[in-house]
Z-matrix of the N, CA and C atoms (Angstrom, degrees):
N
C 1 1.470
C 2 1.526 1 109.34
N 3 1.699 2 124.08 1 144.16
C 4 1.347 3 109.84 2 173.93
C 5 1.092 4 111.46 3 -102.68
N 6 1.327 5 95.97 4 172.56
C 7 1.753 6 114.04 5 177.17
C 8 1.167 7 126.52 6 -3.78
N 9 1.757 8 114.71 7 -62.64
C 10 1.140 9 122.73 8 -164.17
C 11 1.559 10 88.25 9 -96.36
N 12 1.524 11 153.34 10 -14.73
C 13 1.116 12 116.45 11 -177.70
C 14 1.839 13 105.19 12 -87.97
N 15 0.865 14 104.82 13 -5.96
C 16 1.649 15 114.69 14 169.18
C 17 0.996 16 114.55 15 -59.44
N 18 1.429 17 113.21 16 -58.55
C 19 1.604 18 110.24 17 174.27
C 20 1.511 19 118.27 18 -83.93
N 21 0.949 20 120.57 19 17.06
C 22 1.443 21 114.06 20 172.83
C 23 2.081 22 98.04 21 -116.68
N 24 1.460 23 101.14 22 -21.70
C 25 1.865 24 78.87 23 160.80
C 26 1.214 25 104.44 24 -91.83
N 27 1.415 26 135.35 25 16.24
C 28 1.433 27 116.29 26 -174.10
C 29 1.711 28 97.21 27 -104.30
N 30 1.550 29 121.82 28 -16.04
C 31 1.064 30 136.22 29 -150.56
C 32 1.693 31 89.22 30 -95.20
N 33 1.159 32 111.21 31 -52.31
C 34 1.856 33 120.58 32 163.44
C 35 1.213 34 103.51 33 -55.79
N 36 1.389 35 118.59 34 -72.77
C 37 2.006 36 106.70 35 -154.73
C 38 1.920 37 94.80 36 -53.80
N 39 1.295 38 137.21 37 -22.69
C 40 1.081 39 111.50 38 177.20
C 41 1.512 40 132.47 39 -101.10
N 42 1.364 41 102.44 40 -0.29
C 43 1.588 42 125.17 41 163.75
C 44 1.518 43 114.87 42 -53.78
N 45 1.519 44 90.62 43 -67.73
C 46 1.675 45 110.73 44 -174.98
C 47 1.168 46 95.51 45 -56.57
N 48 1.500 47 152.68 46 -78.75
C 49 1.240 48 166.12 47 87.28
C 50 1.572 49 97.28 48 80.84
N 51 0.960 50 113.38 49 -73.04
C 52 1.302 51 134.25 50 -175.51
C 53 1.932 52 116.78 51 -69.84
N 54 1.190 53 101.58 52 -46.76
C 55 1.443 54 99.58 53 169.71
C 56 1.504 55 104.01 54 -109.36
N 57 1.617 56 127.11 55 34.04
C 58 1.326 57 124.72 56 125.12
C 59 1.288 58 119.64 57 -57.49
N 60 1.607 59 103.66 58 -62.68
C 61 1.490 60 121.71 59 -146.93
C 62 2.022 61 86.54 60 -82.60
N 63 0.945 62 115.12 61 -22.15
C 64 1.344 63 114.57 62 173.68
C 65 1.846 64 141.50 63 -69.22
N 66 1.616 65 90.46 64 -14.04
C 67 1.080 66 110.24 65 -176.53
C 68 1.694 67 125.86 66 97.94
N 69 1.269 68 96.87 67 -24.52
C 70 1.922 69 116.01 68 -176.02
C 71 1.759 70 92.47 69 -58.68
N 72 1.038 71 135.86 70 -44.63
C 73 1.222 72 138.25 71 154.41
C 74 1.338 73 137.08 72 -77.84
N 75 1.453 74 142.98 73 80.15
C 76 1.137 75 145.93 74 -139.15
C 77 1.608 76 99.75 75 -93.80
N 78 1.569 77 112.12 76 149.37
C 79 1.325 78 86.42 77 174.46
C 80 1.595 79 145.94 78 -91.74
N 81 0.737 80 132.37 79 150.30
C 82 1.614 81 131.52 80 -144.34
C 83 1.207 82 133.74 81 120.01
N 84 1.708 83 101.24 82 -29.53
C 85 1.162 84 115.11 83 -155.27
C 86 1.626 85 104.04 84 -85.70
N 87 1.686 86 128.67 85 -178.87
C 88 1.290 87 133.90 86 -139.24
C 89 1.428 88 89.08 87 -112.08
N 90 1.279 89 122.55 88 137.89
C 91 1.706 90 102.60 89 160.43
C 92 1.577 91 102.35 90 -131.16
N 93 1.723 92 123.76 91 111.44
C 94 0.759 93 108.68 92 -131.32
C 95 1.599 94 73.82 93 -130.81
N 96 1.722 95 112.07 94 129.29
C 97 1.567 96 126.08 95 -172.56
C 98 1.757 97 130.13 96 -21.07
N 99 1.831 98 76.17 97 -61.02
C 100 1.651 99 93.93 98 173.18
C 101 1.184 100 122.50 99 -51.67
N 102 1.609 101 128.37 100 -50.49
C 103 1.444 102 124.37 101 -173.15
C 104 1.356 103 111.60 102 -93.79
N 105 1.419 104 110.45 103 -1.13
C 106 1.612 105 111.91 104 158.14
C 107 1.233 106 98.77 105 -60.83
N 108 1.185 107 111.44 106 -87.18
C 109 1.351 108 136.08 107 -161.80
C 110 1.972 109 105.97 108 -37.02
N 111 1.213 110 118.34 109 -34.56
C 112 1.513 111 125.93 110 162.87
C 113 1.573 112 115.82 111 -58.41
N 114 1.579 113 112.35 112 -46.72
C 115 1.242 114 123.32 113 -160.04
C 116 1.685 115 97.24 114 -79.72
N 117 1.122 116 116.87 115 -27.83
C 118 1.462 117 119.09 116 -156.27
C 119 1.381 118 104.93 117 -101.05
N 120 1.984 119 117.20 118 -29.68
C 121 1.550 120 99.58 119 -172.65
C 122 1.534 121 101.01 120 80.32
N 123 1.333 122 118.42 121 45.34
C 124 1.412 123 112.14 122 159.43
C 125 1.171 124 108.62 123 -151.77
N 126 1.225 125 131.74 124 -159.99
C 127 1.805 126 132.31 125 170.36
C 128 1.563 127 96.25 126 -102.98
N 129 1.653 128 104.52 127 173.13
C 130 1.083 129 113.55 128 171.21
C 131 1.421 130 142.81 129 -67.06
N 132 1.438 131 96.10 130 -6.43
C 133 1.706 132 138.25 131 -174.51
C 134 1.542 133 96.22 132 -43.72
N 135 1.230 134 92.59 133 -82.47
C 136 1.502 135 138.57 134 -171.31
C 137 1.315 136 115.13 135 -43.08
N 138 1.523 137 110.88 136 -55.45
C 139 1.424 138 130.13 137 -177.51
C 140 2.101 139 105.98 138 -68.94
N 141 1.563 140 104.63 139 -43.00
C 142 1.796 141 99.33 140 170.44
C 143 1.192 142 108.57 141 -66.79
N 144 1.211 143 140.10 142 -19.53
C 145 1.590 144 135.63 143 157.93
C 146 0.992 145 131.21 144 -59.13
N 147 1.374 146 112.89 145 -47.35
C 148 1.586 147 123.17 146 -170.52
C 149 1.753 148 81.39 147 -58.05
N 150 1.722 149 111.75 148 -78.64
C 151 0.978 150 112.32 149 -170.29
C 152 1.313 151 133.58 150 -47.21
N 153 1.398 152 129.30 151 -4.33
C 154 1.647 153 125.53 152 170.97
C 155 1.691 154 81.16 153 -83.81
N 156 1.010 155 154.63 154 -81.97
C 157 1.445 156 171.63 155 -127.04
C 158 1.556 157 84.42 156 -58.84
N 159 1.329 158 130.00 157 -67.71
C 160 1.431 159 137.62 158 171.81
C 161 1.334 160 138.24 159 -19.85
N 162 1.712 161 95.54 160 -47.58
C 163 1.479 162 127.17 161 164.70
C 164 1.039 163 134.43 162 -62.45
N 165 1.652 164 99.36 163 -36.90
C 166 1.855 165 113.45 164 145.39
C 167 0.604 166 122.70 165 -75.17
N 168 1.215 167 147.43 166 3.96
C 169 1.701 168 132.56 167 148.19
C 170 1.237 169 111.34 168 -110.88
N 171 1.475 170 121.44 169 40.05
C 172 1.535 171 113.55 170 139.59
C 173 1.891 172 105.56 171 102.87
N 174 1.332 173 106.49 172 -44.07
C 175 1.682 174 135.90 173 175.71
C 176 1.431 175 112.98 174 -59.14
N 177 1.306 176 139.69 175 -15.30
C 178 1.356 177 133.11 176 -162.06
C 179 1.640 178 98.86 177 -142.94
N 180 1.172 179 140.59 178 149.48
C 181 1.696 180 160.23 179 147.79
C 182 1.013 181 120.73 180 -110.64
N 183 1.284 182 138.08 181 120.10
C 184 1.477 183 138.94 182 -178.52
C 185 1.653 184 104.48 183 -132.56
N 186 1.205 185 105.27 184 123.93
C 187 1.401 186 113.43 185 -165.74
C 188 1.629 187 103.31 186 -129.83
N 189 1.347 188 125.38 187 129.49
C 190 1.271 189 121.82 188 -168.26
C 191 1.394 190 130.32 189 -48.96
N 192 1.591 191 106.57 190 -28.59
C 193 1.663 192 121.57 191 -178.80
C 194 1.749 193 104.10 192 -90.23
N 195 1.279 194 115.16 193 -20.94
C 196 1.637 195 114.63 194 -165.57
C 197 1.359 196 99.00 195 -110.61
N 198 1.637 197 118.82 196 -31.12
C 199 1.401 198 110.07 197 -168.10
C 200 1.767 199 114.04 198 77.34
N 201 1.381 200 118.83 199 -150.87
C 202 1.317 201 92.77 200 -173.01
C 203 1.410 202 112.80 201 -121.66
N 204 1.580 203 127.34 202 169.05
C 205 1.089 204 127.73 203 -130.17
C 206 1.561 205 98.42 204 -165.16
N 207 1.594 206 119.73 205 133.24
C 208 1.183 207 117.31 206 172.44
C 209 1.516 208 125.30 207 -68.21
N 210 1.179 209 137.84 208 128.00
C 211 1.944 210 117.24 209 -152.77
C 212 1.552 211 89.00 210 -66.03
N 213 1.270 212 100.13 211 165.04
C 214 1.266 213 118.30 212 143.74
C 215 1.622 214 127.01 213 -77.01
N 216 1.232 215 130.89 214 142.26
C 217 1.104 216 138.89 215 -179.49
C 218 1.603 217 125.66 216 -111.26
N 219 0.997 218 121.17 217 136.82
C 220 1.937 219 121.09 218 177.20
C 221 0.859 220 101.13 219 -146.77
N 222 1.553 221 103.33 220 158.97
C 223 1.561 222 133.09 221 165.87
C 224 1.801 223 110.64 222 -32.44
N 225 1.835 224 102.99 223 -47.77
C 226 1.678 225 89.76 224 -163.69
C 227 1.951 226 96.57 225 -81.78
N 228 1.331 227 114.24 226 -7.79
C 229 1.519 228 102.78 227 174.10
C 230 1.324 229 106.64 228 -70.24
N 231 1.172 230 126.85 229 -44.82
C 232 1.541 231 138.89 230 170.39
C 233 1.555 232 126.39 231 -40.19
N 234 1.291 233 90.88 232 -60.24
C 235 1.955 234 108.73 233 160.56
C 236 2.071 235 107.56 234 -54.08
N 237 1.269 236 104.30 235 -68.41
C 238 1.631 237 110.80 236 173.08
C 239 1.361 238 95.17 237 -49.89
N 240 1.260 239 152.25 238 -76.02
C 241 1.410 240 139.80 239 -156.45
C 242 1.698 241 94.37 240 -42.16
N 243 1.327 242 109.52 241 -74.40
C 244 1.595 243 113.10 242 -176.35
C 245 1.631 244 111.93 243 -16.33
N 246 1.883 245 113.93 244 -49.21
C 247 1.583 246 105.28 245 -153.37
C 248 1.373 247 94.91 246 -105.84
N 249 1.546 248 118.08 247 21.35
C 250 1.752 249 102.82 248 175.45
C 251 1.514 250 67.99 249 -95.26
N 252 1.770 251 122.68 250 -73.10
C 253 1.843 252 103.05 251 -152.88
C 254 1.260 253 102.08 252 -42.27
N 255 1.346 254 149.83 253 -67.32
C 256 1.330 255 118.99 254 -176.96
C 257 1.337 256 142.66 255 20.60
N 258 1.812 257 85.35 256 -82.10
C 259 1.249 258 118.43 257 170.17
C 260 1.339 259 134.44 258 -54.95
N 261 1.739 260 100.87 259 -48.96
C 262 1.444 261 103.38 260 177.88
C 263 1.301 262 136.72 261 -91.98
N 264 1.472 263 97.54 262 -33.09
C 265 1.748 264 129.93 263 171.89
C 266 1.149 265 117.67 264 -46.97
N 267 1.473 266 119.24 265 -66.55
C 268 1.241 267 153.08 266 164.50
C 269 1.367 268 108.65 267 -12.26
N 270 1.701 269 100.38 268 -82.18
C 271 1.510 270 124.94 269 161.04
C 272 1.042 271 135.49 270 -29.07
N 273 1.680 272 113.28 271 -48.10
C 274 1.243 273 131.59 272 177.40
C 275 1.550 274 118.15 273 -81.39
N 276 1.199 275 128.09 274 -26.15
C 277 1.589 276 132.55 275 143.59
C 278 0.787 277 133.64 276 -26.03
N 279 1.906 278 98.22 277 -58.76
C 280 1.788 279 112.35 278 176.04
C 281 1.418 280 95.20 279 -71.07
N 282 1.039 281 148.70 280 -30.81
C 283 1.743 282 143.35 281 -162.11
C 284 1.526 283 97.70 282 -79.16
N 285 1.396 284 107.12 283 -55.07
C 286 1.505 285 104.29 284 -161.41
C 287 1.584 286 102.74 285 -62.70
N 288 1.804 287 126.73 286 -41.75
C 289 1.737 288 111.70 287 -176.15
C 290 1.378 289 102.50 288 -63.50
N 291 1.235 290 120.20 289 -6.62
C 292 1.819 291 119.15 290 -174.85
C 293 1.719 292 95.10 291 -60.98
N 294 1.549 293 88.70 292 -66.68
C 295 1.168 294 101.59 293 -169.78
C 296 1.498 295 126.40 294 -33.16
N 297 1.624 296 103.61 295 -49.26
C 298 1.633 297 120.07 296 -174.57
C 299 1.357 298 97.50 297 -66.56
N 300 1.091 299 120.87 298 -35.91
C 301 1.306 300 117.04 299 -174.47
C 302 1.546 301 145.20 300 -64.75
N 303 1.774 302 73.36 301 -29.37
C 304 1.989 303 97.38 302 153.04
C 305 1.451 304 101.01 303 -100.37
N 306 1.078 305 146.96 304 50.78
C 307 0.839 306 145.21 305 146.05
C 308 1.621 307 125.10 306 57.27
N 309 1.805 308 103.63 307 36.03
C 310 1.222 309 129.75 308 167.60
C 311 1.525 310 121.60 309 -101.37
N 312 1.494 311 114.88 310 125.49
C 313 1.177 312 123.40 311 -163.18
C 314 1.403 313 122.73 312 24.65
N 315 2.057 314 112.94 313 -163.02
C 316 1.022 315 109.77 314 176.33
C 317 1.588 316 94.14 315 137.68
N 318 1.131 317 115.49 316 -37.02
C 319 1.340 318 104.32 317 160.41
C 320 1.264 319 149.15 318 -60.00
N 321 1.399 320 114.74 319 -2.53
C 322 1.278 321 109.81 320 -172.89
C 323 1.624 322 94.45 321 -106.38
N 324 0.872 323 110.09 322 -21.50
C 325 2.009 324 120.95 323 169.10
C 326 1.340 325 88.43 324 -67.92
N 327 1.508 326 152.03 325 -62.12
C 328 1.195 327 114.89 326 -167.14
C 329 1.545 328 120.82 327 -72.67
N 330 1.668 329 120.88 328 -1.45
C 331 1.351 330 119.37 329 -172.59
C 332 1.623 331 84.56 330 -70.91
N 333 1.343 332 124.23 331 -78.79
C 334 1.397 333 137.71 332 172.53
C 335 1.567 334 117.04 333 -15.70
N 336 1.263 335 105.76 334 -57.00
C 337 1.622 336 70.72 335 173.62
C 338 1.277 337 122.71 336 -112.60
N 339 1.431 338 114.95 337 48.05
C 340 1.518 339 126.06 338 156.05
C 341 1.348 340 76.64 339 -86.11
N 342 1.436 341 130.33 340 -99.81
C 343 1.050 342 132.12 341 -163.21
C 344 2.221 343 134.22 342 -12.61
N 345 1.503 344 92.63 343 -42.29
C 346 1.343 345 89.51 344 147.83
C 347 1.623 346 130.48 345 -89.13
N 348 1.194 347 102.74 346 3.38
C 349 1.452 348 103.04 347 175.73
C 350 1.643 349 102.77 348 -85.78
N 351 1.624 350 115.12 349 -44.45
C 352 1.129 351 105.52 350 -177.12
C 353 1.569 352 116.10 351 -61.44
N 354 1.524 353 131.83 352 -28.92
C 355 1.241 354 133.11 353 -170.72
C 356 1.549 355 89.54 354 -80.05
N 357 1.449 356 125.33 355 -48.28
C 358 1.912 357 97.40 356 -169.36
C 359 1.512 358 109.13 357 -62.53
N 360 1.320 359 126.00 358 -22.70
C 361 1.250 360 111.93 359 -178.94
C 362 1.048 361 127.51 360 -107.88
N 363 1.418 362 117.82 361 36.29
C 364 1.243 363 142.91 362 155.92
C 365 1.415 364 120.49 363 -104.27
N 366 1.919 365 97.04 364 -18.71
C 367 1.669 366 82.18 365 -169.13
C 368 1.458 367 135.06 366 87.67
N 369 1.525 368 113.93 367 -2.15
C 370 1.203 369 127.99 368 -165.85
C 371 1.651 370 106.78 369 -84.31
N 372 1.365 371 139.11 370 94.31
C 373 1.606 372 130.04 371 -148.04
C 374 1.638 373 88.03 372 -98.13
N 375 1.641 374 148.00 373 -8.17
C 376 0.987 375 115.10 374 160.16
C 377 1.493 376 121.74 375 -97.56
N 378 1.307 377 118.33 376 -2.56
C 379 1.923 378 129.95 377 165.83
C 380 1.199 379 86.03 378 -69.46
N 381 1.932 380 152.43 379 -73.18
C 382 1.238 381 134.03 380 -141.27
C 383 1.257 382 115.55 381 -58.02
N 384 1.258 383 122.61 382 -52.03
C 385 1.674 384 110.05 383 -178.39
C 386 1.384 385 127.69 384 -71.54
N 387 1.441 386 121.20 385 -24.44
C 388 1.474 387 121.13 386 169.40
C 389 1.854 388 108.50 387 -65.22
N 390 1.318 389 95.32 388 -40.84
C 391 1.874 390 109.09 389 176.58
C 392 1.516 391 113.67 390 -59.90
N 393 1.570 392 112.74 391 -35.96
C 394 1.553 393 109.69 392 -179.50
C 395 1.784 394 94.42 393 -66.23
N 396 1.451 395 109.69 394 -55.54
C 397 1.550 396 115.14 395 -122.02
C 398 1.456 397 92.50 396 -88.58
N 399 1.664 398 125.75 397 -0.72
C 400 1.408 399 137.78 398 156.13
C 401 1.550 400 109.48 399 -61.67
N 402 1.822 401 110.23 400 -45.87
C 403 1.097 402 117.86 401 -179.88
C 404 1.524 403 136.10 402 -37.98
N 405 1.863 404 82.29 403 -47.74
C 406 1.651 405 100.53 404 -156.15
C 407 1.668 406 85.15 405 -103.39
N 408 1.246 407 135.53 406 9.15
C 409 1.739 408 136.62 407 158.71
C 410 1.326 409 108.93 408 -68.16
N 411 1.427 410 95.58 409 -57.61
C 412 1.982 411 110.98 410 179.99
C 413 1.869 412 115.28 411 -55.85
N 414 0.860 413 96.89 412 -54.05
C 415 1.601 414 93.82 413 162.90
C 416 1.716 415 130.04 414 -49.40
N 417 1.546 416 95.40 415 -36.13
C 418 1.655 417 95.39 416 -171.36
C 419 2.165 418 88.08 417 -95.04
N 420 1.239 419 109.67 418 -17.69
C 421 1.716 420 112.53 419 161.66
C 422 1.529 421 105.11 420 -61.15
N 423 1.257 422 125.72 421 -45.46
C 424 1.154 423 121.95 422 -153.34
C 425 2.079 424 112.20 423 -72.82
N 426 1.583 425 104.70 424 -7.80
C 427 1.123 426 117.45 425 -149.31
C 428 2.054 427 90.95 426 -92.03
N 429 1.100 428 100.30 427 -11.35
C 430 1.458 429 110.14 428 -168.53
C 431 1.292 430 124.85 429 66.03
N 432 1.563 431 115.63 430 1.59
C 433 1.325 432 138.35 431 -168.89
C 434 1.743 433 120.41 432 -75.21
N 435 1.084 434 94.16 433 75.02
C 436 1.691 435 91.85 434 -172.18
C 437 1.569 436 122.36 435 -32.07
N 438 1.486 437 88.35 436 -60.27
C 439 1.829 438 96.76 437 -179.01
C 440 1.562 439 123.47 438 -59.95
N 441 1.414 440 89.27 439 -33.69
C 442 2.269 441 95.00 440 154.92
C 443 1.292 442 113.99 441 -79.52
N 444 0.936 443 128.86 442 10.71
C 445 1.421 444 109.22 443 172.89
C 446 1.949 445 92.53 444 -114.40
N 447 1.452 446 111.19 445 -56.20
C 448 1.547 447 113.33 446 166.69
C 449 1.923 448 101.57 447 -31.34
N 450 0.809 449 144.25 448 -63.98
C 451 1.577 450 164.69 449 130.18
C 452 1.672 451 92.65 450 22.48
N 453 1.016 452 118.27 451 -90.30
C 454 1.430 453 148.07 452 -152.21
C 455 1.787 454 101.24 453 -81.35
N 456 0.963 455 103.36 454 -53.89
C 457 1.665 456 103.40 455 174.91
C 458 1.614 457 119.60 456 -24.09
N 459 1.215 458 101.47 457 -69.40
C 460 1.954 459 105.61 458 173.99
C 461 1.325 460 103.11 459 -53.16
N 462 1.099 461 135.20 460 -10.17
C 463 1.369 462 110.13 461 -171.91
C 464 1.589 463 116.10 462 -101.18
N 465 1.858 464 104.30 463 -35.65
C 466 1.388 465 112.89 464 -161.34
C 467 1.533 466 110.51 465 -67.92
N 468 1.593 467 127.10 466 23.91
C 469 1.508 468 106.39 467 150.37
C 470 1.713 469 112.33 468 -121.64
N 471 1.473 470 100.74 469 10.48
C 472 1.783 471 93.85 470 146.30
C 473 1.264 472 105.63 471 -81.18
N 474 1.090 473 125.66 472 -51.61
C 475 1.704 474 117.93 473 -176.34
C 476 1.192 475 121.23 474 -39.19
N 477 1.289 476 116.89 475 -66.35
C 478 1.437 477 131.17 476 147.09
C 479 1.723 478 131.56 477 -19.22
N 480 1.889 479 105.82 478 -34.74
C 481 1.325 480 126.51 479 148.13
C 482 1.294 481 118.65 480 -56.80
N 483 1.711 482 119.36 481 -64.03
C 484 1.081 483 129.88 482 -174.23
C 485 1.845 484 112.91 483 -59.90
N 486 1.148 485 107.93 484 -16.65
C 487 1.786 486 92.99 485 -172.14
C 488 1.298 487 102.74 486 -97.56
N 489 1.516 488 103.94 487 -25.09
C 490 1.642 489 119.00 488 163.47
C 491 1.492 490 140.81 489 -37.76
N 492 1.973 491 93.76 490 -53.21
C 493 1.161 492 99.93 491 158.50
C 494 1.382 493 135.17 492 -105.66
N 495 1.065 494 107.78 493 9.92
C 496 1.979 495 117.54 494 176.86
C 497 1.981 496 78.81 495 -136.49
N 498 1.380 497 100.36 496 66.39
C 499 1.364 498 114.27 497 147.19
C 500 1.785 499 148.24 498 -83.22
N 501 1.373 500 67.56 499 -30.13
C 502 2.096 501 108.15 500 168.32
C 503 1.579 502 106.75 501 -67.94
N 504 1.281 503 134.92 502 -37.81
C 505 1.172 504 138.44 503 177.99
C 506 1.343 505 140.95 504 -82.64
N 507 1.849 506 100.55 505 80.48
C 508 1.233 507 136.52 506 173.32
C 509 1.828 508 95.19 507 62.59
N 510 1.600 509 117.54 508 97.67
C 511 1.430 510 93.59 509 -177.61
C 512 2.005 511 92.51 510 -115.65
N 513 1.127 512 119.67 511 14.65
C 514 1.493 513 110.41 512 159.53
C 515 1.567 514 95.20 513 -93.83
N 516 1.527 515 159.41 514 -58.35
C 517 1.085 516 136.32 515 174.92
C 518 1.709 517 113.00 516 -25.75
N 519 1.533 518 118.14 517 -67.37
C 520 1.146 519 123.83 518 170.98
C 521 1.578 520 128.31 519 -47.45
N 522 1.228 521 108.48 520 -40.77
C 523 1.279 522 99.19 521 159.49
C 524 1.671 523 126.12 522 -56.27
N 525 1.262 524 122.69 523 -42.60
C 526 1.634 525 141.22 524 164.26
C 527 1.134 526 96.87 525 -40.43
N 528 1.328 527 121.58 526 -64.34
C 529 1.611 528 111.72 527 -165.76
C 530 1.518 529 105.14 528 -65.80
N 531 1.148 530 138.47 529 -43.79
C 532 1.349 531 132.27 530 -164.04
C 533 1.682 532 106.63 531 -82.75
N 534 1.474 533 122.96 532 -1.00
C 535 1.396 534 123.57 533 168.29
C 536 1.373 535 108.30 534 -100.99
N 537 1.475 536 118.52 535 -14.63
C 538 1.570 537 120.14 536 156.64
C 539 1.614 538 134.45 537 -64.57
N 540 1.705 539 89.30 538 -32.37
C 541 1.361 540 102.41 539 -176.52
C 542 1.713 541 97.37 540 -91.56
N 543 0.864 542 117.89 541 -25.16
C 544 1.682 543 102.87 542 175.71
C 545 1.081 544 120.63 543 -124.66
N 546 1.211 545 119.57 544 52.10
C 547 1.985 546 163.37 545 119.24
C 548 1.337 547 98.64 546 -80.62
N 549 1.010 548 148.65 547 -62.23
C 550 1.403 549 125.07 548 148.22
C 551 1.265 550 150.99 549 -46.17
N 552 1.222 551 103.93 550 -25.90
C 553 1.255 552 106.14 551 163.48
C 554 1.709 553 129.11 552 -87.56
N 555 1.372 554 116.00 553 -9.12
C 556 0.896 555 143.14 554 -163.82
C 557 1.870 556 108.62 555 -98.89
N 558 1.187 557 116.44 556 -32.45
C 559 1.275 558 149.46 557 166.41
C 560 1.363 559 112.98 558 -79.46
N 561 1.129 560 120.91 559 -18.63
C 562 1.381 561 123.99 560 -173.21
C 563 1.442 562 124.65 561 43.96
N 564 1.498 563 107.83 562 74.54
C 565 0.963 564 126.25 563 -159.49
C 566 1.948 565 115.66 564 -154.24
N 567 1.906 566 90.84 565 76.45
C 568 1.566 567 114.96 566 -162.72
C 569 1.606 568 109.59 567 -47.20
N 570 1.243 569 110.87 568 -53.87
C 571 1.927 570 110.02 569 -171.43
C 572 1.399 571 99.30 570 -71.98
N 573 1.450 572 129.25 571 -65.20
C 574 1.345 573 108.41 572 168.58
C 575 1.599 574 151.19 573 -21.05
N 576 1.367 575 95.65 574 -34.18
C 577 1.580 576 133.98 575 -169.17
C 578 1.775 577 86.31 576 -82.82
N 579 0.600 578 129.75 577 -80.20
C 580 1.919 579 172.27 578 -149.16
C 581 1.705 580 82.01 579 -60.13
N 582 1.519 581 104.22 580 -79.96
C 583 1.893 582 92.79 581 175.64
C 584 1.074 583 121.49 582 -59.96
N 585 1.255 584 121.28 583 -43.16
C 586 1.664 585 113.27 584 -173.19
C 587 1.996 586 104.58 585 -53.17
N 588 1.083 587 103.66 586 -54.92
C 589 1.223 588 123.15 587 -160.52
C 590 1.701 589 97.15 588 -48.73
N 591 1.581 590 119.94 589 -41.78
C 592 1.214 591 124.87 590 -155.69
C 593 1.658 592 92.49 591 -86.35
N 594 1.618 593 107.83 592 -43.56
C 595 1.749 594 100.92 593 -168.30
C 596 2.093 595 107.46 594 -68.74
N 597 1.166 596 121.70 595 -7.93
C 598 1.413 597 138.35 596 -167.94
C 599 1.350 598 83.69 597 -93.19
N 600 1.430 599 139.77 598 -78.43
C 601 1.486 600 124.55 599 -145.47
C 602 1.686 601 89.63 600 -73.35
N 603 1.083 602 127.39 601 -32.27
C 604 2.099 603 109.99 602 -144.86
C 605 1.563 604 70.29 603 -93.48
N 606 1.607 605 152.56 604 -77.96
C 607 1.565 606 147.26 605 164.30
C 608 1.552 607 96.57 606 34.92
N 609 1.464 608 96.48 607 -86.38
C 610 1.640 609 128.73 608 -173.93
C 611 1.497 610 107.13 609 -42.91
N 612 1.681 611 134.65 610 -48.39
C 613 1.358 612 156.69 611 -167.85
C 614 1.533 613 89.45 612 -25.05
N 615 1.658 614 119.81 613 -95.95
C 616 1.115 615 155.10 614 167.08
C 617 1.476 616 130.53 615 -15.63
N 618 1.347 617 112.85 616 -62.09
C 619 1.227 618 119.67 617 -179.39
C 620 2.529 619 88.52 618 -83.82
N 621 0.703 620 112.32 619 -63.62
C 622 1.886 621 105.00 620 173.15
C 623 1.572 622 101.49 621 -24.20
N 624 1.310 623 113.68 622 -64.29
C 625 1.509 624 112.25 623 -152.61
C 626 1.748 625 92.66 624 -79.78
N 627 1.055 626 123.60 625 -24.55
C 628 1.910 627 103.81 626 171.52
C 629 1.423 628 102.01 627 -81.04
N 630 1.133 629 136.53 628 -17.70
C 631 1.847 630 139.29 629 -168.56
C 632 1.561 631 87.19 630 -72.89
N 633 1.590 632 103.60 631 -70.00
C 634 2.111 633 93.89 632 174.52
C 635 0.740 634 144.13 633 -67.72
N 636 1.772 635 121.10 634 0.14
C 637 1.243 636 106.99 635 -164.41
C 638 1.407 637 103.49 636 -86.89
N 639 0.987 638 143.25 637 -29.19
C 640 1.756 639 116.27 638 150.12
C 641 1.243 640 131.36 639 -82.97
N 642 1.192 641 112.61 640 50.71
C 643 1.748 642 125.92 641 159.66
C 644 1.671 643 114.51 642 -120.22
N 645 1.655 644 104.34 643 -48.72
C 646 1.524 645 121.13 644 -167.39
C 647 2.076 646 87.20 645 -91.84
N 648 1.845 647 85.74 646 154.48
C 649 1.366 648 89.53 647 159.74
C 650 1.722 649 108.30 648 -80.57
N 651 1.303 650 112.61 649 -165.50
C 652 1.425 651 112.79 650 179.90
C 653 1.459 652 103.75 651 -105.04
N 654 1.255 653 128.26 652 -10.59
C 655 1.813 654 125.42 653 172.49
C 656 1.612 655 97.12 654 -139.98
């Protein structure tokens, strides 16, 4: 693809993207090439890209008879998001102070969370969740772990949903926690890394799932 058709699916995957996570697209709803492709000022090229690209991150369904479709979202996807980071986050904490500890990277986690530091203290509620959910990518990057990061990929634009919509909920606390956890990681310092990381995502569990439960259905 050239130049310019690059930037014109990059100019879509973050449109759609954006008035996913924005609401202009509700979920369920149809997103259907042609009136992309009208709405956006591009060809249709561009717009089936953005949208396969979409699908990997969790945000888009394309089904042969419906074509593609904003997912639907629930409470128990919300709960399941919670126990994959668990799983992976967690892990990847303890990997990444490994890492610092041999004296592999770490810098690009501190560009990041200046960068979410600068959006919480600005106040900016659509910079915070793209700024966290870069955050918590770079960490499971930091692990060098292909198959965790292959792992994590489909998921990070529900996540990206989720900070989106329980955005309101305390995001200078949250910011604290994620400069705790990577002061640990940075220090090279695996169990530290490893708890913080675990009491920050399950923290969040509780107060998220009462924020949706009158927005999301429950299945």
């Amino acid at each position: 693809m050239t130049g310019a058709g690059t930037s014109h699916v990059a100019h879509a995957e973050r449109t759609i993207r954006s008035r996913i996570l924005g609401g202009a697209y509700p979920p369920g709803s149809r997103l259907r090439e042609r009136e992309l492709s009208d709405a956006l000022g591009v060809s249709r090229i561009p717009v089936r890209e953005a949208l396969t690209r979409l699908t990997g991150e969790g945000l888009v369904l394309i089904s042969p008879r419906r074509g593609a479709s904003v997912r639907n979202l629930s409470l128990r996807d919300v709960a399941e998001l919670f126990d994959l980071r668990l799983s992976l986050e967690v892990f990847a904490a303890r990997r990444a102070a490994e890492a610092c500890a041999a004296g592999r990277g770490g810098e690009r986690l501190r560009e990041l969370m200046e960068a979410a530091e600068d959006a919480t203290r600005c106040g900016d509620m659509q910079s915070i969740p793209a700024a966290n959910t870069a955050l918590h990518a770079e960490i499971v990057a930091m692990t060098g772990n292909r198959l965790l990061q292959d792992a994590l990929q489909p998921s990070l634009g529900l996540v990206q949903w989720l900070f989106t919509l329980t955005g309101g909920l305390e995001p200078r606390v949250q910011c604290t926690e994620h400069q705790d956890i990577c002061a640990a990681i940075h220090a090279g310092k695996p169990d530290l890394a490893d708890a913080l990381a675990y009491a920050h995502i399950e923290r969040g569990r509780g107060p998220s799932l009462a924020a949706l439960a009158e927005v999301l259905p429950a299945e």
